[in-house]
C-alpha positions as a LaTeX table, in Angstrom:
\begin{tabular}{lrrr}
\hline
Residue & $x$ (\AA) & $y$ (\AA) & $z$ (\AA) \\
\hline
Unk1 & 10.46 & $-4.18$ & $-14.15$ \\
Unk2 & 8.49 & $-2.08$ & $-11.72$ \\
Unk3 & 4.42 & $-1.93$ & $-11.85$ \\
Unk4 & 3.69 & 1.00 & $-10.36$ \\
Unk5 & 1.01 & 3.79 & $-11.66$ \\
Unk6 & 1.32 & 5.94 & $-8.32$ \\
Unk7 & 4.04 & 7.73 & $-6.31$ \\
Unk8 & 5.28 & 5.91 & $-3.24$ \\
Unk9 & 6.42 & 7.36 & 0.17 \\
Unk10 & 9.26 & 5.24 & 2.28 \\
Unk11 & 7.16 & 4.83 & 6.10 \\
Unk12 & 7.29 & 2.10 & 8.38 \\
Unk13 & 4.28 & 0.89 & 10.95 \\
Unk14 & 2.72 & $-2.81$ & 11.63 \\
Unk15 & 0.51 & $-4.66$ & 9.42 \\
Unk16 & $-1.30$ & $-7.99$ & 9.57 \\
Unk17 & $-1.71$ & $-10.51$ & 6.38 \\
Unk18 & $-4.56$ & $-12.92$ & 6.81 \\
Unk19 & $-4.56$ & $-15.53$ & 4.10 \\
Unk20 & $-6.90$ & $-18.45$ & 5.09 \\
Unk21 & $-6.59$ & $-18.94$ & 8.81 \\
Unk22 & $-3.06$ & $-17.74$ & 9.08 \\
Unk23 & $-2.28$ & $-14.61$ & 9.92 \\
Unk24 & 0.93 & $-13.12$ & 9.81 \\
Unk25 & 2.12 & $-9.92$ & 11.29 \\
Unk26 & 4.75 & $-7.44$ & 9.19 \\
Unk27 & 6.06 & $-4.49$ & 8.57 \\
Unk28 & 5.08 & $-1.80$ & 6.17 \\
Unk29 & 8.37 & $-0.09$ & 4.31 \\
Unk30 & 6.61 & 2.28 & 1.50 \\
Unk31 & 2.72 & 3.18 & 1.02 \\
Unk32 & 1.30 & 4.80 & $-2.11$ \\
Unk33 & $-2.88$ & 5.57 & $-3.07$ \\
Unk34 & $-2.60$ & 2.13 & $-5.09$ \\
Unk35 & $-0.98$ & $-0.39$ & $-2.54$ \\
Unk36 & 2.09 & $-0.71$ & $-0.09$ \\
Unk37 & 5.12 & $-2.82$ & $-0.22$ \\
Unk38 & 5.64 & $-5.04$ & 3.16 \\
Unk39 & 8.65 & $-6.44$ & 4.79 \\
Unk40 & 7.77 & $-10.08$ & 5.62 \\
Unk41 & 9.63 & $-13.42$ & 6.44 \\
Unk42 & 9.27 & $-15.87$ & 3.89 \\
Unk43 & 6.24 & $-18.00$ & 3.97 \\
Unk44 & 2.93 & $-18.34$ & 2.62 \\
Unk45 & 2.36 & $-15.35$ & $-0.05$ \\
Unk46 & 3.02 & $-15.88$ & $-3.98$ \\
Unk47 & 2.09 & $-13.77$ & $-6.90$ \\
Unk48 & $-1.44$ & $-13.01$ & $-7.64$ \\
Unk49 & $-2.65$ & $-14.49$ & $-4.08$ \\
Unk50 & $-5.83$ & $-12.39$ & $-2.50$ \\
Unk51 & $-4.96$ & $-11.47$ & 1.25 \\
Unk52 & $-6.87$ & $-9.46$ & 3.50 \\
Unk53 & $-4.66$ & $-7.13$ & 5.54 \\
Unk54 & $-5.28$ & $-4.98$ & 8.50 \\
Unk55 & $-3.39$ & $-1.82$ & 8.81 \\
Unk56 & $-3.47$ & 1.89 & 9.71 \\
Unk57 & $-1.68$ & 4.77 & 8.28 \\
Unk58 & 1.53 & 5.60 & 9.78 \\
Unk59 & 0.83 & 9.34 & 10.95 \\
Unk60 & $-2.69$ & 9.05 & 10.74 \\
Unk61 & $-5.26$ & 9.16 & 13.46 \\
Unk62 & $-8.02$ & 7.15 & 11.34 \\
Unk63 & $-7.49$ & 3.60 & 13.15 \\
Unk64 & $-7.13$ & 0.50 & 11.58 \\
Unk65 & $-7.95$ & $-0.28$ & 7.97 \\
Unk66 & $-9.41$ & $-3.78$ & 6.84 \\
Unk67 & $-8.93$ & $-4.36$ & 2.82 \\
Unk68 & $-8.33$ & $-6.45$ & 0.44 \\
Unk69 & $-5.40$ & $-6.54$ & $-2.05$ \\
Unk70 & $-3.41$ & $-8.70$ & $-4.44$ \\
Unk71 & 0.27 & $-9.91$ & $-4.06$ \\
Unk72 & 1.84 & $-8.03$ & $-6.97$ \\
Unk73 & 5.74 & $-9.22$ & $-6.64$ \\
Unk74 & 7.55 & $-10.79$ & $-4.36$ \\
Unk75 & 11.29 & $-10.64$ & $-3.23$ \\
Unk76 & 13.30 & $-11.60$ & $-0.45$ \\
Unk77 & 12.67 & $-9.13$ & 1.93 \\
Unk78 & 8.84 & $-9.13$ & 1.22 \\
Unk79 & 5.76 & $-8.17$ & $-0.46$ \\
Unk80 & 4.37 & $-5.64$ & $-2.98$ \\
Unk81 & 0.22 & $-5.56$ & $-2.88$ \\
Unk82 & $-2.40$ & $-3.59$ & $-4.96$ \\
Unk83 & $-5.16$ & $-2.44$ & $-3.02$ \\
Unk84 & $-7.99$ & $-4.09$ & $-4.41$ \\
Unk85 & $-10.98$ & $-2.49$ & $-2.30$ \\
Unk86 & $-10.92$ & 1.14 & $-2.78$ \\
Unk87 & $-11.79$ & 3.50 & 0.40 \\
Unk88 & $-12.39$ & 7.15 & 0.56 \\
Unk89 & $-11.30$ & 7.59 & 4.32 \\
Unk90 & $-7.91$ & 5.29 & 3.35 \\
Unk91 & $-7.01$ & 7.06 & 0.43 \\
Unk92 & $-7.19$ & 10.79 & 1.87 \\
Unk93 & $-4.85$ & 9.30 & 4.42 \\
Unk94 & $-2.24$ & 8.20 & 2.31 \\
Unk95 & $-2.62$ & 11.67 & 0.24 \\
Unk96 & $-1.57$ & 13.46 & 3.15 \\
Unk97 & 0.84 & 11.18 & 3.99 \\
Unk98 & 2.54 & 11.81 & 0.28 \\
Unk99 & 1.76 & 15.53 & 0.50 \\
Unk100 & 3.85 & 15.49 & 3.86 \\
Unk101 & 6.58 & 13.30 & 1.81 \\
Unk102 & 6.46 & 15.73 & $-1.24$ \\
Unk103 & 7.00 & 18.56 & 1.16 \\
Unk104 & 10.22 & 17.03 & 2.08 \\
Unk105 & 11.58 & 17.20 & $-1.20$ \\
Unk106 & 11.31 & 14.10 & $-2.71$ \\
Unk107 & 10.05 & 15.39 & $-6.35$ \\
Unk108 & 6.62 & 14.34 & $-6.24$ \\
Unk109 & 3.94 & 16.45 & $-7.98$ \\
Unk110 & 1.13 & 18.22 & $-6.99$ \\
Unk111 & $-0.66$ & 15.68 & $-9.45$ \\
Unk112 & 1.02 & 12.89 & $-9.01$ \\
Unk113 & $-0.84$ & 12.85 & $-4.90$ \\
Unk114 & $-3.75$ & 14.00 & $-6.03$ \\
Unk115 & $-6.52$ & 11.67 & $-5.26$ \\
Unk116 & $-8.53$ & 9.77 & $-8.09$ \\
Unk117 & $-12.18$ & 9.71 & $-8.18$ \\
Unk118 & $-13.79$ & 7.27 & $-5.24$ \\
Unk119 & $-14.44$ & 3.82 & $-7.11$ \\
Unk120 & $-11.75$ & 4.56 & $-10.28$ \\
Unk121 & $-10.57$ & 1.28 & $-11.47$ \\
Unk122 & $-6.65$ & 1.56 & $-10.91$ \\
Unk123 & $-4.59$ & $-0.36$ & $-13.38$ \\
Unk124 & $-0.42$ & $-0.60$ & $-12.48$ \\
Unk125 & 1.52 & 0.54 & $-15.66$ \\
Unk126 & 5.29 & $-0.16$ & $-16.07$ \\
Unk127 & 7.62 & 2.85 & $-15.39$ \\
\hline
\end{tabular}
């Protein structure tokens, strides 16, 4: 069952997972205001594990992104994780990316991208 409170957009662009002293660099296949599912090989990542990743926002010219987030599922192409540090600059980044998705027809609602208060506790719910 899917965990998801927020709309996703499919994008692609690198990412690196540091958990410990490894760091491992991947591939990110959707991004939504909450977190961002990432194509990795297997290794090191389970369920609930803390990683720090590094990342910018395909389409974006706001650099690179260092944050926190939790491994929320696993499968065997790769990673979901839930932001866990919130940032203003990173979430009005992935709005627009969204907005630009939306625009293209995928469904999404003017609400559904809008962007929650700075500092909102974000909870997944099951669709």
């Amino acid at each position: 069952m899917e965990k998801r409170s927020s709309v996703r957009a499919p994008t692609s662009g690198p990412v690196r997972l540091h958990l410990g002293e490894r760091t491992v660099e991947a591939t990110i296949r959707d991004l939504g205001l909450e977190g961002v599912y990432v194509e990795v090989p297997p290794g090191p990542f389970r369920e609930n594990d803390w990683i720090e990743l590094s990342m910018s926002v395909p389409g974006s010219d706001q650099g690179a992104y260092r944050l926190r987030a939790v491994v929320t599922h696993r499968d065997e192409r790769g990673i979901g994780l839930m932001f866990g540090d919130k940032d203003a600059s990173l979430f009005r980044s992935i709005a627009a990316v969204l907005r630009n998705h939306r625009d293209g027809d995928d469904g999404a609602t003017e609400a559904e991208v809008a962007l929650p208060p700075y500092g909102a506790k974000l909870t997944p719910q099951a669709d």
